[in-house]
N, CA and C of each residue as an Amber inpcrd file, in Angstrom:
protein
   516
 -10.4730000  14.9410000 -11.3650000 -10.2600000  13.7680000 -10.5570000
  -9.0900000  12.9730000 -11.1470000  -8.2910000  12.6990000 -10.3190000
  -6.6300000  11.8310000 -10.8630000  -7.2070000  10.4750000 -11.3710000
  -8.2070000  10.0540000 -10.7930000  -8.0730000   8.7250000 -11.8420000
  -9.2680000   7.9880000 -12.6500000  -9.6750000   9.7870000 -12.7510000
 -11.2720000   9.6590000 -14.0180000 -10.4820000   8.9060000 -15.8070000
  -9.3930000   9.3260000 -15.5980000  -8.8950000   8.7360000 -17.0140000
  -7.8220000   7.6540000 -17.1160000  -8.0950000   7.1710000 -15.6710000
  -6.7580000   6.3260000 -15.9370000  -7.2180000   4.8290000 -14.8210000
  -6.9610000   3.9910000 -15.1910000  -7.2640000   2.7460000 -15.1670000
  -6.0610000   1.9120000 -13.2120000  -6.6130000   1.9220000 -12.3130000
  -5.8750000   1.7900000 -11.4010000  -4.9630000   0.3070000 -11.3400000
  -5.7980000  -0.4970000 -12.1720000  -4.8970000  -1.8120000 -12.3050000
  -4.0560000  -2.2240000 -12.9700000  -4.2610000  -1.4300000 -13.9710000
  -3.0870000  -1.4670000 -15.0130000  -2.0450000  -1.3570000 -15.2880000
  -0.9550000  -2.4000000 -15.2720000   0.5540000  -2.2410000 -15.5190000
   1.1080000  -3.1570000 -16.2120000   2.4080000  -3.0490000 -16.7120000
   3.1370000  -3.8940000 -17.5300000   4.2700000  -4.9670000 -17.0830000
   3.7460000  -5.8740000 -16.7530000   4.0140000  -6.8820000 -16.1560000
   6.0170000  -6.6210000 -16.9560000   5.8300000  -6.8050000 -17.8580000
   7.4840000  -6.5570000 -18.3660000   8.4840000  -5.6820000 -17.6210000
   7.8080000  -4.8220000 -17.2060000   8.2900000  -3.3900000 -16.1430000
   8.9130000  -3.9010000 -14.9460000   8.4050000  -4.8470000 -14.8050000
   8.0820000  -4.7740000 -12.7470000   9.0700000  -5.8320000 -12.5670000
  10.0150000  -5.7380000 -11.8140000  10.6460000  -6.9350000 -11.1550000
  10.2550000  -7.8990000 -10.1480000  10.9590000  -9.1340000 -10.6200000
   9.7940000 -10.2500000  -9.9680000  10.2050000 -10.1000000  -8.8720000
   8.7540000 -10.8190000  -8.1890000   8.2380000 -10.3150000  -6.5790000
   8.5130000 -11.9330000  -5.6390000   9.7130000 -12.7450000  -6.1040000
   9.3960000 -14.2090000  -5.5530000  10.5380000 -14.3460000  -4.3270000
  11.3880000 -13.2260000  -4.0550000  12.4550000 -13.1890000  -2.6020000
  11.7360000 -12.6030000  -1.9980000  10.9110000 -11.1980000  -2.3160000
  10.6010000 -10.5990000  -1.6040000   9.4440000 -11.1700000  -0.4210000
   9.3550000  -9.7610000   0.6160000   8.2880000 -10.6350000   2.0330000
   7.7680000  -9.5040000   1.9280000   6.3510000  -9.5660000   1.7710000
   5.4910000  -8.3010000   1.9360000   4.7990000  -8.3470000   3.1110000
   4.3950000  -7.3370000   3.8330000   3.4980000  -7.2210000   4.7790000
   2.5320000  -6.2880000   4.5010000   1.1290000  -6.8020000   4.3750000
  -0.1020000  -5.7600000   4.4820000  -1.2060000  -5.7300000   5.5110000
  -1.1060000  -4.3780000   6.0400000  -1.7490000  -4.3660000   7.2100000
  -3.4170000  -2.8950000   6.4100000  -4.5760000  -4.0330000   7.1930000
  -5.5600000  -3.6430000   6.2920000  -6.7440000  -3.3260000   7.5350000
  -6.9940000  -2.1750000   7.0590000  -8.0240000  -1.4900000   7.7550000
  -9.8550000  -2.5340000   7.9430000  -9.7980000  -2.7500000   9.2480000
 -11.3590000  -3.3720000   9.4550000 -12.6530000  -2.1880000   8.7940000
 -12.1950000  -0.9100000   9.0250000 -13.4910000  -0.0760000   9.0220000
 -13.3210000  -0.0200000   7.5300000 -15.0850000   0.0370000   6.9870000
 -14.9990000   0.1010000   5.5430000 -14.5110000  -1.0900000   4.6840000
 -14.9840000  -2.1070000   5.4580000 -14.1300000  -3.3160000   5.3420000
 -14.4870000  -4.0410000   3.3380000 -15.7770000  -3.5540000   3.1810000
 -16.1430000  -3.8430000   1.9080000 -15.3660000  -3.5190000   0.8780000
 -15.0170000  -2.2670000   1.1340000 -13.8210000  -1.4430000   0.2900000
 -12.1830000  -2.1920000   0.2060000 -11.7370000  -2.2450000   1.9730000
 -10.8120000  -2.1850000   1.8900000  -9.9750000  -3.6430000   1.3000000
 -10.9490000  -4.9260000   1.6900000 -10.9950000  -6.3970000   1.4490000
 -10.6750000  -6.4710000  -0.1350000 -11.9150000  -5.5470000  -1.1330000
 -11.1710000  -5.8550000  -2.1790000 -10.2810000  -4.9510000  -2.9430000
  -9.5080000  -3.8060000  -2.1990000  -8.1260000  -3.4130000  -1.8830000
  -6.8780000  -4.1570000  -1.6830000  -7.8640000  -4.8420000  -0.7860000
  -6.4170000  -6.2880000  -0.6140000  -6.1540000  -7.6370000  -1.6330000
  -7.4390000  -8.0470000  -1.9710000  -7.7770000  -8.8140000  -2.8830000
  -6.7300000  -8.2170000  -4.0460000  -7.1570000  -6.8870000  -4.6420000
  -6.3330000  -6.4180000  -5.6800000  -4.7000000  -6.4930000  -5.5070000
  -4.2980000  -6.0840000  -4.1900000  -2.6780000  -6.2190000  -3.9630000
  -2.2190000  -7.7000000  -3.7750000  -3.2080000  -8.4260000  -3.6160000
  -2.5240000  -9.8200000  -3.4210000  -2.4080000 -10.6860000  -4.9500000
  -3.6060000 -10.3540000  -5.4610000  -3.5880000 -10.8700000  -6.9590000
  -2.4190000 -10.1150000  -7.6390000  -1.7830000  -8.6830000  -7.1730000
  -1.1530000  -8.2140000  -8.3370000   0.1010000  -8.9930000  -8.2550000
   0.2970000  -9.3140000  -6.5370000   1.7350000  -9.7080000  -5.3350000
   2.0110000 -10.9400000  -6.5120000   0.9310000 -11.8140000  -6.6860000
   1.0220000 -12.9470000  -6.9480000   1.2110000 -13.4930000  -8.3070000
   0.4490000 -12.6790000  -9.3240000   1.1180000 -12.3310000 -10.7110000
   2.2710000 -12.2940000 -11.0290000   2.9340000 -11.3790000 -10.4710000
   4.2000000 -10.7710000 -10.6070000   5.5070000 -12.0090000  -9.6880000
   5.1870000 -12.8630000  -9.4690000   6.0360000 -14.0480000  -8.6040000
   5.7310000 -13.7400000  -7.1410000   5.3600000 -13.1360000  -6.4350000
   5.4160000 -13.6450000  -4.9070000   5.1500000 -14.9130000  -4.6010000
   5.4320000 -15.4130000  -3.2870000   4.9750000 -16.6110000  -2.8660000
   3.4440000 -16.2880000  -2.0940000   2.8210000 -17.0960000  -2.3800000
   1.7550000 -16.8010000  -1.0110000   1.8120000 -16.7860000   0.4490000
   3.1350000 -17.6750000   0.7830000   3.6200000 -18.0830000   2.0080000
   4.5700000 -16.4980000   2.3900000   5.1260000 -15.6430000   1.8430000
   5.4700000 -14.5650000   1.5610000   4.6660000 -13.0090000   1.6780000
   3.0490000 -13.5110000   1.8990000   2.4320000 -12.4980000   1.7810000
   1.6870000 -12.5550000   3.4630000   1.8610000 -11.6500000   4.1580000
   1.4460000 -11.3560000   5.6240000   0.4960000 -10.6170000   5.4550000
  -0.7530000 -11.0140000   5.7680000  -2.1350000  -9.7570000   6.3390000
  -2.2510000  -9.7680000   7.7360000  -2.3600000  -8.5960000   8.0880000
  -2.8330000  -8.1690000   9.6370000  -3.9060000  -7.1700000   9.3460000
  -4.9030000  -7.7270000  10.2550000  -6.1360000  -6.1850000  10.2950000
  -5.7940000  -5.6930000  11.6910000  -6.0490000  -4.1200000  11.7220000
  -6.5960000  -3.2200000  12.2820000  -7.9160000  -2.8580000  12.3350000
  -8.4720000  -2.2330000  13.6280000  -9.5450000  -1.5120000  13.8220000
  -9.8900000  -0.4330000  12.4540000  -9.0190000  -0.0150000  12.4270000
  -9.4700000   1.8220000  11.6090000  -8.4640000   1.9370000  10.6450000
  -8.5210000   2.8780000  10.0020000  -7.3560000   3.2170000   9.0020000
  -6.3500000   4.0600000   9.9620000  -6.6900000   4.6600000  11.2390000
  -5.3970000   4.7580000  12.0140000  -4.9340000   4.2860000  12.9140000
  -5.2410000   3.2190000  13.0950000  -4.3660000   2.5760000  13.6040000
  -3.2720000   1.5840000  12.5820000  -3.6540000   2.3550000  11.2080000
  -2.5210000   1.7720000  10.1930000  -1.1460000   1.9630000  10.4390000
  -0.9400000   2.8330000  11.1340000   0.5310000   3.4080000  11.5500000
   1.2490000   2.3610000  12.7070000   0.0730000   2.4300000  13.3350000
   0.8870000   1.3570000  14.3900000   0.8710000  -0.4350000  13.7870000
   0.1610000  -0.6780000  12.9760000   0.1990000  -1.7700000  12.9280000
   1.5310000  -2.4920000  11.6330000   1.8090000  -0.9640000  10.7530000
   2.6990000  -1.3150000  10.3300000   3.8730000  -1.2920000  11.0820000
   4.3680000  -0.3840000  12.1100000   5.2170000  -0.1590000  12.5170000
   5.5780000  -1.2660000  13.4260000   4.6380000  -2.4360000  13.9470000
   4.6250000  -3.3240000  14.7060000   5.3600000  -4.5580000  13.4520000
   4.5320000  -4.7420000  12.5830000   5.0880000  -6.1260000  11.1790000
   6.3100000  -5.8980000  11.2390000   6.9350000  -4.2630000  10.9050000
   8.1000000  -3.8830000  10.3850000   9.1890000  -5.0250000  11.5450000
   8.8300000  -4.3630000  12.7730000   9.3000000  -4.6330000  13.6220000
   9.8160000  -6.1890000  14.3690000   8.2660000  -6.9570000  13.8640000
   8.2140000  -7.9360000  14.2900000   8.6270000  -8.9990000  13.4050000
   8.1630000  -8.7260000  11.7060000   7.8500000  -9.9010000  11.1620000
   9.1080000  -9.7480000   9.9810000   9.7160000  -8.5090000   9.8660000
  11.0430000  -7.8230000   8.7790000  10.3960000  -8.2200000   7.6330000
   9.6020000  -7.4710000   6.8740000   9.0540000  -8.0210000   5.8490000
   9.8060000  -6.8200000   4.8690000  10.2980000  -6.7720000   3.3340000
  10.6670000  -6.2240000   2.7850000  10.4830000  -4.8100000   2.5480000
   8.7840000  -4.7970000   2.3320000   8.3400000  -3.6500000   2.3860000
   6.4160000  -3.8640000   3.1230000   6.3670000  -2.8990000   2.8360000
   4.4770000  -3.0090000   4.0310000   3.7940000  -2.2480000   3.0710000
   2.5390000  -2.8300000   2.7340000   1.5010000  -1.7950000   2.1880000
   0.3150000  -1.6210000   3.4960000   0.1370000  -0.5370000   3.5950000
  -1.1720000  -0.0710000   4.2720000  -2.5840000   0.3450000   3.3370000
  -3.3980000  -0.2370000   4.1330000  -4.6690000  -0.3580000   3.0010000
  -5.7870000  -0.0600000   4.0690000  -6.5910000   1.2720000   3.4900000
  -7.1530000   1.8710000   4.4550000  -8.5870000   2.7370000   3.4730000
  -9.4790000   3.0790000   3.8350000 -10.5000000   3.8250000   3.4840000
 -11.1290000   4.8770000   4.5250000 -10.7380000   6.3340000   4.1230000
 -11.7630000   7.1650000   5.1930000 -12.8690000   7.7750000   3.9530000
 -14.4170000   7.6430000   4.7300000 -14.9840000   8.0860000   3.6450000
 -15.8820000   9.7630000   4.2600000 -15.3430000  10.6060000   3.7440000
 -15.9280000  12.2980000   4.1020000 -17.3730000  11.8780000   4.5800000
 -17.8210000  12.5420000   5.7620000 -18.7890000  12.8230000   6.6750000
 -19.2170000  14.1540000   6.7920000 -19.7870000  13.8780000   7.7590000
 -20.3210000  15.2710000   8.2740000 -19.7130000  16.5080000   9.3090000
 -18.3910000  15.6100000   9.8790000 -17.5360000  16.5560000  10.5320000
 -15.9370000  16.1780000  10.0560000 -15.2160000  17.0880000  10.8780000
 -13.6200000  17.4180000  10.7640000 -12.8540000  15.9830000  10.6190000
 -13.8020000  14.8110000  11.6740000 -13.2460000  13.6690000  11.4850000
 -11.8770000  13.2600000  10.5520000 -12.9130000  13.3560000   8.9990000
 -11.9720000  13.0900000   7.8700000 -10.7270000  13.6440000   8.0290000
 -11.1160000  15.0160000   8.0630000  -9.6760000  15.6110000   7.7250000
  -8.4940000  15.0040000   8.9680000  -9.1860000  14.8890000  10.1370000
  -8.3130000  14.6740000  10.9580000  -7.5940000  13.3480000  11.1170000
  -8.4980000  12.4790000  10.3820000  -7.7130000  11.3800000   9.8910000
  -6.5210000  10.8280000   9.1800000  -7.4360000  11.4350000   7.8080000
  -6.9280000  11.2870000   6.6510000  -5.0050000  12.5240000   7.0570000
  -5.2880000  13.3710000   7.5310000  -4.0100000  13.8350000   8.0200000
  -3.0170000  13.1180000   8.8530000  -3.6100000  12.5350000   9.6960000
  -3.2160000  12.0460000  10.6160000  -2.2220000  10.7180000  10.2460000
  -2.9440000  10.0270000   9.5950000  -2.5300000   8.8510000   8.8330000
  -1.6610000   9.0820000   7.9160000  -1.7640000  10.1070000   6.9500000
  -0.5720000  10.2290000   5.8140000   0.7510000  10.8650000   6.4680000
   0.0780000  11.4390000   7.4620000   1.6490000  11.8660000   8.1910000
   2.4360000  11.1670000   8.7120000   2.2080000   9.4730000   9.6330000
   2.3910000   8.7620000   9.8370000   3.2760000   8.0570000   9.2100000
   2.1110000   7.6520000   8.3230000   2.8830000   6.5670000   7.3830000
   4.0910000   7.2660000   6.7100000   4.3180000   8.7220000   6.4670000
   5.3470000   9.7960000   5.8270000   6.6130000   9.5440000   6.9470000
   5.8880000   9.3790000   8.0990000   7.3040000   9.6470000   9.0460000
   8.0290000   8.4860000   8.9810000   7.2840000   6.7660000   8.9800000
   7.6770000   6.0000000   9.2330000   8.8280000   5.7930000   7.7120000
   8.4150000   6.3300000   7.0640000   9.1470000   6.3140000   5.1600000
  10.6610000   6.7690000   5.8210000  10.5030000   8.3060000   6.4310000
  11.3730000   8.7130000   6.5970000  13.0570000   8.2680000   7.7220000
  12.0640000   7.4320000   8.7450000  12.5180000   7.7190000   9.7390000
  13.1630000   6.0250000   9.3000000  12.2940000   5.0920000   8.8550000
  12.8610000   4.1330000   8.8550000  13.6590000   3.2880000   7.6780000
  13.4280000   2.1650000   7.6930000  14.5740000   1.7590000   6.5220000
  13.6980000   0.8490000   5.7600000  12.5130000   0.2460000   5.7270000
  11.4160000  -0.3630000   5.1310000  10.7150000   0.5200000   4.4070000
  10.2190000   0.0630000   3.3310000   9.3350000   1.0400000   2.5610000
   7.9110000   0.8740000   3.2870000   7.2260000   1.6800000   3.1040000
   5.6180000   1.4020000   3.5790000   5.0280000   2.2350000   2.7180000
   3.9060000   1.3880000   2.2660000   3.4520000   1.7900000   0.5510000
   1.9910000   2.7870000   0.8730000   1.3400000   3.4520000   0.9110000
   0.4970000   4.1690000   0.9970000  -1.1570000   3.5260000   0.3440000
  -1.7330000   3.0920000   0.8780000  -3.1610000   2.6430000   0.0670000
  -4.5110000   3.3060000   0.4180000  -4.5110000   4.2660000   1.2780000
  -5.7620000   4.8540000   1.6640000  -6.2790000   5.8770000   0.6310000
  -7.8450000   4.8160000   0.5340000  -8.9380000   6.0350000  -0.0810000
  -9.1530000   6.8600000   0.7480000  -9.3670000   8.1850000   0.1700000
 -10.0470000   9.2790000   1.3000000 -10.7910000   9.5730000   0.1330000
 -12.3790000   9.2500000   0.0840000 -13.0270000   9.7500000  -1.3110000
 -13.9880000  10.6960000  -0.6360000 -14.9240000  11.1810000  -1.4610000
 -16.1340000  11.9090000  -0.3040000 -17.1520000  11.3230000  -0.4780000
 -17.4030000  10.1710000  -1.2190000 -18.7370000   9.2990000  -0.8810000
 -18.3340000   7.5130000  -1.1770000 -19.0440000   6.8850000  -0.5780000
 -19.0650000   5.4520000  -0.7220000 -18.6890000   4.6510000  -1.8830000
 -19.7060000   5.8740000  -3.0400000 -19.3030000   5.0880000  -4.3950000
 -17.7240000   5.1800000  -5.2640000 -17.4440000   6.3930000  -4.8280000
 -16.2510000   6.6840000  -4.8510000 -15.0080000   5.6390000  -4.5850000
 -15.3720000   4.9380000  -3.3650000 -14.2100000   4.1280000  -2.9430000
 -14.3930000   2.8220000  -3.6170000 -15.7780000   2.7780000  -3.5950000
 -16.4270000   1.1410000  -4.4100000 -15.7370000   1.1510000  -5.7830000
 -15.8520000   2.9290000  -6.2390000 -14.9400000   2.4100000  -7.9280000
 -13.8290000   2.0880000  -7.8520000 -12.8230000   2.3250000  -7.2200000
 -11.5100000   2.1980000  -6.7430000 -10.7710000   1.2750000  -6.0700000
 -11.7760000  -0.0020000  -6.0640000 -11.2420000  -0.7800000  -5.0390000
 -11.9050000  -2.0890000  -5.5440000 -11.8890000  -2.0630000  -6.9670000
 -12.3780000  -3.0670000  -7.6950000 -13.4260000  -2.5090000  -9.0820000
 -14.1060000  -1.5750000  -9.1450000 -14.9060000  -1.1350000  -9.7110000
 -14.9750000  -0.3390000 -10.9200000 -15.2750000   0.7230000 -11.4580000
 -14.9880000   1.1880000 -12.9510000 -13.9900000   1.8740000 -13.3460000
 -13.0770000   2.0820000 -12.0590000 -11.3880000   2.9480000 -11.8780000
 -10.4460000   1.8370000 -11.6750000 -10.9030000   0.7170000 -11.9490000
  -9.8290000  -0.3280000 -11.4990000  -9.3570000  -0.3400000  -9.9640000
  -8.3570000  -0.6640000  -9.1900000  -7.9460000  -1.3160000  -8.2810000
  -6.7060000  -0.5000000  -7.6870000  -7.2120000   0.3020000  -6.3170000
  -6.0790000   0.7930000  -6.1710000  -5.3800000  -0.1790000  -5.4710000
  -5.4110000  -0.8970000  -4.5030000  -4.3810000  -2.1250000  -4.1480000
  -3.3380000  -2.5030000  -4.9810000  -4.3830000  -2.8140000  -6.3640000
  -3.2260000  -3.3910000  -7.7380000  -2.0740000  -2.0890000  -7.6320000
  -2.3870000  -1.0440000  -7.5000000  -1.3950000  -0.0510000  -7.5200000
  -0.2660000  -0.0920000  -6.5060000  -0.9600000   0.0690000  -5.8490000
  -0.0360000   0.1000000  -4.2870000   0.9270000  -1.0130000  -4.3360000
   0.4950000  -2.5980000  -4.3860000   0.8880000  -3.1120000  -4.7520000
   2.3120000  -3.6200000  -5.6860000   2.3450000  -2.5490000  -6.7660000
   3.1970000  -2.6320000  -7.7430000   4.3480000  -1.4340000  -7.2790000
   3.9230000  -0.7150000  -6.5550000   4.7060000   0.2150000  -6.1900000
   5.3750000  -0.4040000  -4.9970000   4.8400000  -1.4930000  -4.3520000
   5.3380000  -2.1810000  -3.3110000   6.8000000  -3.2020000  -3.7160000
   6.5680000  -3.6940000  -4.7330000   7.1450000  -4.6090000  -5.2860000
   8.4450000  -3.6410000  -6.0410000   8.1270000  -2.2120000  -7.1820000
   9.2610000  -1.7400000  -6.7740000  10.0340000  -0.8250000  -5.6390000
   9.5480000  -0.8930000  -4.6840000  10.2080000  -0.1300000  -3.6700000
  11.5690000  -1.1960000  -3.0330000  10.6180000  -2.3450000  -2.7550000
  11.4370000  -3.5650000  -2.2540000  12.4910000  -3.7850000  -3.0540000
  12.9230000  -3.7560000  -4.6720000  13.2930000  -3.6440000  -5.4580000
  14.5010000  -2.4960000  -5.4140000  14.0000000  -1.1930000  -5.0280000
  14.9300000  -0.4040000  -4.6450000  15.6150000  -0.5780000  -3.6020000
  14.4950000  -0.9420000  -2.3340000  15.1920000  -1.5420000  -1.5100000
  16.3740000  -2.3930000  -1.0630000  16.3130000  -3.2460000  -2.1510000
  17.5110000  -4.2650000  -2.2790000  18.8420000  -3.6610000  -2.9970000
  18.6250000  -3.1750000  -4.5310000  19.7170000  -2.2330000  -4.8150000
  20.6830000  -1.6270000  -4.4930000  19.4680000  -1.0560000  -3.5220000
  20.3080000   0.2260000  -2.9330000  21.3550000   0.1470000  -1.5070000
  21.1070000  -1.0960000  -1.4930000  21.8760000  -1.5420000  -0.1040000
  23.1890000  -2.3490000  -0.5270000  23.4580000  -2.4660000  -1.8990000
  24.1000000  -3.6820000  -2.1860000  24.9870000  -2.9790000  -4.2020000
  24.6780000  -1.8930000  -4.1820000  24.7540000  -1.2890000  -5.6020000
  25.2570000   0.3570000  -5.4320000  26.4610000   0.6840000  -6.0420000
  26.9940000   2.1440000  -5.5540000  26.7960000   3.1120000  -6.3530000
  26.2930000   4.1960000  -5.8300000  25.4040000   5.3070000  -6.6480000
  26.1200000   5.3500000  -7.6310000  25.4090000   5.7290000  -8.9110000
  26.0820000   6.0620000  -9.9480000  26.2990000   7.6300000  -9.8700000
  27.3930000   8.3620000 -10.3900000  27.3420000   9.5160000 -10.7190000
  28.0640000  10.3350000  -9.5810000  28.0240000   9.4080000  -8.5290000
  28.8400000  10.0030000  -6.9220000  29.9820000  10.1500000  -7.1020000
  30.6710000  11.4960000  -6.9440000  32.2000000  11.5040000  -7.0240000
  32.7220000  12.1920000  -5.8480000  33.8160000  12.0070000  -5.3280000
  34.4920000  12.6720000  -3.9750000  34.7740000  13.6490000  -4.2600000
């Protein structure tokens, strides 16, 4: 298991570039809402550590974890936020469901990476039982939000760079 030995909240604040221009948008799954709430909880405490403003930080819920695709693709659209975390939980059942989800959704959110010019940060548990997501989303694995989160903050980070900073190493 990827994060039987490793602590999901944990980072070095020294590392991370401050988060106080940036505009985040997180769009957070209703289903599994126990999970996903303190998912968000974790990305907003990390947002906010690290300098964000609170006035800076956008939540939108969705129905499901798929309709995560559209709801980021709507913020992107609507609200230009730097970068978007999606925060989502599918938890394994008794049919294909999962898979068809959990596919469904990472492909999504993959295309929108690709296709567009905003980062959109990836936060969905897909565990195979309840307790699983409960450790992960506050619990004895730490916080994947806090993760997502920090990866949010440097993407935006790259984001900015890279629009404004000329590759190193590029020669004609």
């Amino acid at each position: 298991m990827a994060t039987a030995n490793k602590n999901l909240s944990n980072y070095d604040k020294n590392t991370i570039p401050n988060a106080k221009d940036f505009r985040f948008g997180i769009v957070v799954s209703e289903w599994n809402d126990h999970v996903t709430n303190g998912l968000f909880d974790g990305a907003k405490t990390a947002l906010l550590d690290c300098g964000a403003l609170p006035e800076n930080i956008l939540r939108w819920d969705v129905p499901g974890s798929f309709e995560l695709i559209y709801g980021a693709k709507k913020m992107i659209e609507t609200q230009k936020p730097d970068v978007v975390i999606t925060i989502g939980c599918v938890i394994k059942g008794e049919t294909m469901h999962f898979e068809f989800v959990c596919e469904g959704v990472t492909q999504g959110i993959k295309d929108l990476n690709v296709q567009g010019d905003v980062p959109v940060i990836f936060c969905l548990l897909t565990d195979n039982t309840e307790q699983q997501s409960i450790d992960r989303s506050g619990g004895i694995h730490g916080n994947k939000g806090t993760e997502a989160a920090i990866a949010a903050i440097k993407m935006a980070q790259l984001r900015k760079t890279s629009r404004v900073a000329p590759i190193q190493g590029f020669r004609k």
